[in-house]
C-alpha positions in Angstrom: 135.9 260.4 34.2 135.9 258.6 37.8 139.6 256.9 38.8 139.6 254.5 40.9 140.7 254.8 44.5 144.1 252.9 44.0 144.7 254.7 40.6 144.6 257.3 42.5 147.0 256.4 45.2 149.5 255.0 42.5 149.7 258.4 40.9 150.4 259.7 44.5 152.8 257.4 44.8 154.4 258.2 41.5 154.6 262.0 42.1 156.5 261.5 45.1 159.0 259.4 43.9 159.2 262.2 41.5 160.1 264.4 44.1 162.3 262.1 46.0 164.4 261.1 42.7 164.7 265.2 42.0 166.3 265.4 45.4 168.7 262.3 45.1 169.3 264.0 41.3 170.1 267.4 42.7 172.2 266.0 45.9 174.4 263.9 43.5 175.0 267.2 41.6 174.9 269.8 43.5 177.0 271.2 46.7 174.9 270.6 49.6 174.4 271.2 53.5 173.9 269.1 56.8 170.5 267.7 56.9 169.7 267.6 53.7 170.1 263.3 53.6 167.3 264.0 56.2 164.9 265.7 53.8 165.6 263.1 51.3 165.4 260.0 53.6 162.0 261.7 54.9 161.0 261.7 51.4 161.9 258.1 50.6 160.4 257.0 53.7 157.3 258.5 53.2 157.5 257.2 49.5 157.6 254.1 50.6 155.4 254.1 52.6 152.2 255.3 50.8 153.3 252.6 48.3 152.7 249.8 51.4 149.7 251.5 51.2 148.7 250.1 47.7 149.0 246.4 49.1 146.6 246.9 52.1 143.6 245.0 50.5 145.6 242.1 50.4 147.8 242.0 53.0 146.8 244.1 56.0 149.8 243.3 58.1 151.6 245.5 56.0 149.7 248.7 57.4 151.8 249.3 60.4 154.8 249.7 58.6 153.3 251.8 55.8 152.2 254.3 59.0 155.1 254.1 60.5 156.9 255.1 57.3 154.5 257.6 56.1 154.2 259.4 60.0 157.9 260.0 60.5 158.0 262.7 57.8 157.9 265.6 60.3 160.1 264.3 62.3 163.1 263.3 60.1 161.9 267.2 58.7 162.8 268.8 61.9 166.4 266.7 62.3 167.0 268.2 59.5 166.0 271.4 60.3 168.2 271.3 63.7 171.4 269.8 61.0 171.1 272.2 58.6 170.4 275.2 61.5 172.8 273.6 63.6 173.3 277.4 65.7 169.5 277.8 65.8 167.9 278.0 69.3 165.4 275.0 69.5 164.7 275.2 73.3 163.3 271.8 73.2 165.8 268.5 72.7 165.7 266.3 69.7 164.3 263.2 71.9 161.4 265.2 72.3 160.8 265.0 68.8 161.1 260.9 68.7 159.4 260.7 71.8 156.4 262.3 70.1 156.5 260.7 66.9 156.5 257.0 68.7 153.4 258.4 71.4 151.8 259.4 68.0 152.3 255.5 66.4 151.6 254.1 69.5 148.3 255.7 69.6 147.3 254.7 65.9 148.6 251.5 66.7 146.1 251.1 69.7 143.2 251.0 67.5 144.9 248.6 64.4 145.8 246.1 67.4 142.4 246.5 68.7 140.5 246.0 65.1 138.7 249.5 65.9 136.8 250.5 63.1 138.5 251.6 59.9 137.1 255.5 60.6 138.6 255.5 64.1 141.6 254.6 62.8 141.8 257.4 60.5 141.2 259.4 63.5 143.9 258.2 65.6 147.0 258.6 62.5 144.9 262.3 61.4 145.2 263.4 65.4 148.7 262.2 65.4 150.2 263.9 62.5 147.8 266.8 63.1 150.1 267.1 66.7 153.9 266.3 64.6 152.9 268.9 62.4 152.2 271.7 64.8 154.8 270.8 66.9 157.2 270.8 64.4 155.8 274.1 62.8 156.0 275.7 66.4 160.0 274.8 66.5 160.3 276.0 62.8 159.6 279.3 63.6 162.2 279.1 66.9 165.0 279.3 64.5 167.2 281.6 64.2 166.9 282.1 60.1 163.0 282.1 60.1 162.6 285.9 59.6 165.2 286.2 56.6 163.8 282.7 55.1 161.1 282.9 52.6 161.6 278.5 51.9 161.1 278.5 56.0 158.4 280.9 56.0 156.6 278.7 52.8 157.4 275.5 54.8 155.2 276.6 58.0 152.3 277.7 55.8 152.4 274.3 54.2 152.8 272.4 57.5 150.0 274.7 59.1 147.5 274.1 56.5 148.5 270.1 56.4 147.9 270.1 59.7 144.5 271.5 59.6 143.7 269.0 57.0 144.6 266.3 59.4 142.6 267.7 61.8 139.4 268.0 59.6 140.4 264.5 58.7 140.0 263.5 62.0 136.8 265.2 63.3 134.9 263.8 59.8 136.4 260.2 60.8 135.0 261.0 64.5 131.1 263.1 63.7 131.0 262.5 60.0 128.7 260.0 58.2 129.9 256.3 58.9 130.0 255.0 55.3 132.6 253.1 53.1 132.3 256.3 51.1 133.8 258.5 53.3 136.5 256.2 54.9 137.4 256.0 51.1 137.6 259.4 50.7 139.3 260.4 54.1 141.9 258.2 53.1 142.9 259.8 49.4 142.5 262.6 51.6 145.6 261.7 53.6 147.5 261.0 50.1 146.8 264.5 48.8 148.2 265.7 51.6 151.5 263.3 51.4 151.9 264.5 48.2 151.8 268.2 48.8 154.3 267.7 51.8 156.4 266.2 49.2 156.2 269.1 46.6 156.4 271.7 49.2 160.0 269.3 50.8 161.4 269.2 47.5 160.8 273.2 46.9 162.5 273.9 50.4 165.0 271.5 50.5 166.3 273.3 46.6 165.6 277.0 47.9 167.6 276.4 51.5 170.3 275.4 49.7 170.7 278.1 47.4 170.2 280.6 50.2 172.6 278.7 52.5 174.9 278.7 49.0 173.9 283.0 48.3 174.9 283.5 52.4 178.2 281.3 52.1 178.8 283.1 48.5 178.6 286.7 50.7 180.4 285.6 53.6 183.4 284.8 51.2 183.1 287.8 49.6 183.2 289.4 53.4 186.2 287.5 53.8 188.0 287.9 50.8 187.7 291.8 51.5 189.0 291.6 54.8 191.9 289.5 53.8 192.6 292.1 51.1 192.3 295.2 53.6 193.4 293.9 57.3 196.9 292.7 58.4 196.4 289.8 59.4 198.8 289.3 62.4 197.9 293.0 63.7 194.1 292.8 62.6 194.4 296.5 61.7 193.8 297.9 58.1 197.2 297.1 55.9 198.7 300.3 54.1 196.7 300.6 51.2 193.4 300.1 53.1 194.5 303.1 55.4 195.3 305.1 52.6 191.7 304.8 51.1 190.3 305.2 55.0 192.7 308.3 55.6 191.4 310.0 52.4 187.8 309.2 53.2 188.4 310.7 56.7 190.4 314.3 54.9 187.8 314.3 52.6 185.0 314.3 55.1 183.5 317.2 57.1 185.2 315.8 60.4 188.5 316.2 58.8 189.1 319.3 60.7 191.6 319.7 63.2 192.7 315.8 62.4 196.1 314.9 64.0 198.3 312.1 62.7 200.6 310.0 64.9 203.4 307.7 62.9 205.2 305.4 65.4 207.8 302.1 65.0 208.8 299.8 67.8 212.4 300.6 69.0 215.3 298.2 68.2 212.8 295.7 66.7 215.4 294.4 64.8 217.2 293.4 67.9 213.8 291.8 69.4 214.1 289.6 66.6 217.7 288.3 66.8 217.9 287.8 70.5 214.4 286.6 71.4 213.1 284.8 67.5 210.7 286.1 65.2 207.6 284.4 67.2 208.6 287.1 69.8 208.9 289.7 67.0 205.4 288.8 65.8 204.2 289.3 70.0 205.3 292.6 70.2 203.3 293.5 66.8 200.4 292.1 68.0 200.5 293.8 71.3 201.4 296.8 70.1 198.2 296.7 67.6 196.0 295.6 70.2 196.9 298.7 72.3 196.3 301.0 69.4 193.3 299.8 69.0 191.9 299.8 72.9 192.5 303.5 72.1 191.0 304.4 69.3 187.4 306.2 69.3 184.9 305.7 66.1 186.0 307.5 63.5 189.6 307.3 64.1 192.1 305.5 61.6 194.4 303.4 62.2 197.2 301.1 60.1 199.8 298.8 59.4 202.4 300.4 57.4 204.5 297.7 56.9 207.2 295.8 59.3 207.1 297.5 62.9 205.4 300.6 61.4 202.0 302.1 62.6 199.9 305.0 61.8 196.8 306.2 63.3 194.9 309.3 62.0 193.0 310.7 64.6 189.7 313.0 63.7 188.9 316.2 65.7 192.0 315.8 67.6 195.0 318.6 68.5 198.3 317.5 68.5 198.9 318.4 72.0 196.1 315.7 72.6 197.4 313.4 70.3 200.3 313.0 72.6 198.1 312.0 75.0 196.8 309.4 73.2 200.4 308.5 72.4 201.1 307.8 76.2 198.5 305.8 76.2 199.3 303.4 73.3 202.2 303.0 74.9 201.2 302.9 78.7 199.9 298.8 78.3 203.7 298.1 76.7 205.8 299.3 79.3 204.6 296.2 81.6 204.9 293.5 79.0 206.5 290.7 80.9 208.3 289.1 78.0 210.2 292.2 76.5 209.2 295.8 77.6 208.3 297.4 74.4 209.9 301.3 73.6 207.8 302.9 71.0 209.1 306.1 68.8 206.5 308.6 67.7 206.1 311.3 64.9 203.0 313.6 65.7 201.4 316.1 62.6 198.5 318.0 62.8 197.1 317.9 59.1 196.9 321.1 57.2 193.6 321.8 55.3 193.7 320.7 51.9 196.5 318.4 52.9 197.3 315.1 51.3 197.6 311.9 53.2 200.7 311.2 51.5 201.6 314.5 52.3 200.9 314.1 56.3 202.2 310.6 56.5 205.8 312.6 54.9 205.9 315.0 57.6 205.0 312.6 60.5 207.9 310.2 59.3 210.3 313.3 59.2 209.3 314.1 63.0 209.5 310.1 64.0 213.0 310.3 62.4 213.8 312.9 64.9 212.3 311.1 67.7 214.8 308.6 66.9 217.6 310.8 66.8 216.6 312.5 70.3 217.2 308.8 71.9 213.6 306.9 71.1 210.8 306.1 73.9 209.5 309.8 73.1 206.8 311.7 70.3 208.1 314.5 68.6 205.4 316.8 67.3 206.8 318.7 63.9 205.3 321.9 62.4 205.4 323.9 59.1 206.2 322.4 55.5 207.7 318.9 53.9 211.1 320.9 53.4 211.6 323.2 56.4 209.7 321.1 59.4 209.9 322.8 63.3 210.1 320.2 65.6 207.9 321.6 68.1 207.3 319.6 71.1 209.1 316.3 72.3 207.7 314.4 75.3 209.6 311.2 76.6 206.9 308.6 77.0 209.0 306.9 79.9 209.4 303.3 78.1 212.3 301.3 78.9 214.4 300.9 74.9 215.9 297.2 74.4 
């Protein structure tokens, strides 16, 4: 069975309304993302478009506007594109893209204005799709979420091959037999490839969104962890995130020779009352940042609550852990706003030690850092119930 040329082109017609109605359907639904009203206004567009198409025979005036409409569908594409990818490096500007599109029209125009023959016509909108399609393919495959994207990777297959259909369109129009026949079939040529543009949008436009949806699912998830492990005024792990880091670290081959230095900010208390708890929150923040400038990969550090910190250093002596003591606290002791006195207990951890066990004997020695005055580390030795207080060296802080 033989259907006619404009059954033909209404069924074209009628698939991508389909398309364009499952978009609208699924945008009225769904959640969705910058540049998506593109994809669907493209869709429209070109909808209406190839349905000017249907009253050509009889009234040709209505032929610019259909190839207008049906011509801007890579373009409103690519807006989209740069919408929805809006950190995506696109080295060229979006006027580019219009100026294109109108030297495309402009061109097909040419020959309608000029009553050139119906095949050179054909030639002219072929050669200027043919250019929109590569060009926009070329862009497509500048941005930044082209390698990870299988809907961006299917999109430039579909707009390469479309654009080689256009350009077989156009050399057939140019060396191909002159006959009614084949300006017929050139053009249901064209609406073939309309409507599997269409299919292929509609099939992007739904998979983008779910993996723009899947990345914004993990990136919560991401987030949700690190609001459940990190302090966030200190952006160090909170207690019970250190606890699980700290045993990971014992519990590893590294843990050997692993020192552990507890540590408060002196008369904190008073930092509060006198200067307000904005100040208060200052000093933590400083004090954090420090710890972390000095901290090597590997190394553990935390928020215990309050004005309490804890850093578990792998591989380390306590003799060297003082070290790194003075230099936590070497940043601090030129803080314009209030010079910051930091108290230290210093551990090294026993094999087969807990960290519960450690973090016990490091707040016994901070306890008698505090007694010997503050501003200094005190480095304690032997068991929870009879410690030796080994070493004390005065870090040279100025107390409030």
């Amino acid at each position: 069975m033989t259907l006619h040329p404009s059954t033909l082109l209404l069924c074209s017609v009628l698939a991508m309304a389909m398309a364009t109605a499952l978009m609208t359907l699924f945008a009225a639904s769904q959640r969705t993302y910058r540049g998506y009203a593109h994809w669907t206004a493209a869709q429209a567009l070109a909808t209406v478009g190839m349905g000017l198409h249907l009253l050509r025979e009889a009234h040709p005036g209505v032929l610019p506007l259909a190839n207008l409409l049906v011509l801007q569908w890579p373009v409103l594409l690519l807006a989209g594109l740069r919408r929805f990818y809006q950190r995506g490096e696109v080295p060229v500007p979006a006027a580019f893209d219009w100026a294109l599109f109108v030297g495309g029209y402009l061109l097909w125009l040419t020959t309608w204005v000029a009553d050139a023959d119906g095949l050179w016509r054909i030639a002219a909108f072929s050669f200027a799709s043919a250019a929109l399609l590569l060009y926009t393919t070329t862009l497509l495959r500048r941005l930044d979420g082209y390698a990870a994207s299988a809907g961006l990777k299917t999109l430039a297959v579909a707009l390469g091959v479309s654009c080689a259909m256009h350009a077989w369109r156009a050399v057939q129009a140019l060396i191909g037999s002159r006959s009614p026949e084949v300006a017929q079939f050139l053009l249901l040529s064209g609406a073939v490839i309309a409507v599997m543009l269409s299919f292929v949008m509609l099939y992007l436009a739904l998979l983008l969104t779910c993996e723009r949806t899947q990345q914004d699912l993990v990136e919560s998830q991401r987030r949700l962890r690190e609001l459940a492990n990190i302090d966030m005024l200190t952006q160090v792990p909170n207690r019970r995130h250190f606890h699980e880091l700290a045993a990971r670290l014992l519990a590893s081959p590294s843990a050997a020779g692993t020192s552990l230095l507890m540590f408060d900010v002196d008369h904190f208390k008073g930092i509060n009352d006198r200067f307000g708890h904005q100040a208060g929150d200052d000093a933590l923040r400083d004090v954090a940042a420090s710890l972390r400038c000095c901290l090597r990969q590997g190394d553990v550090a935390g928020r215990l609550g309050g004005d309490e910190f804890v850093v578990m250093l792998a591989d380390t002596p306590a003799g060297d852990a003082l070290s790194v003591a003075a230099r936590i606290v070497g940043p601090l002791a030129a803080r314009r706003e209030v010079p910051l006195g930091l108290s230290f207990g210093v551990v090294q951890v026993q094999p087969g030690e807990s960290v519960d066990s450690a973090l016990h004997r490091a707040d016994q020695a901070l306890y008698e850092a505090k007694r010997q005055g503050r501003s200094c580390a005190v480095v304690a030795t032997g068991g929870d119930t009879h410690p030796v207080f080994a070493d004390s060296m005065p870090l040279g802080l100025m107390p409030l």
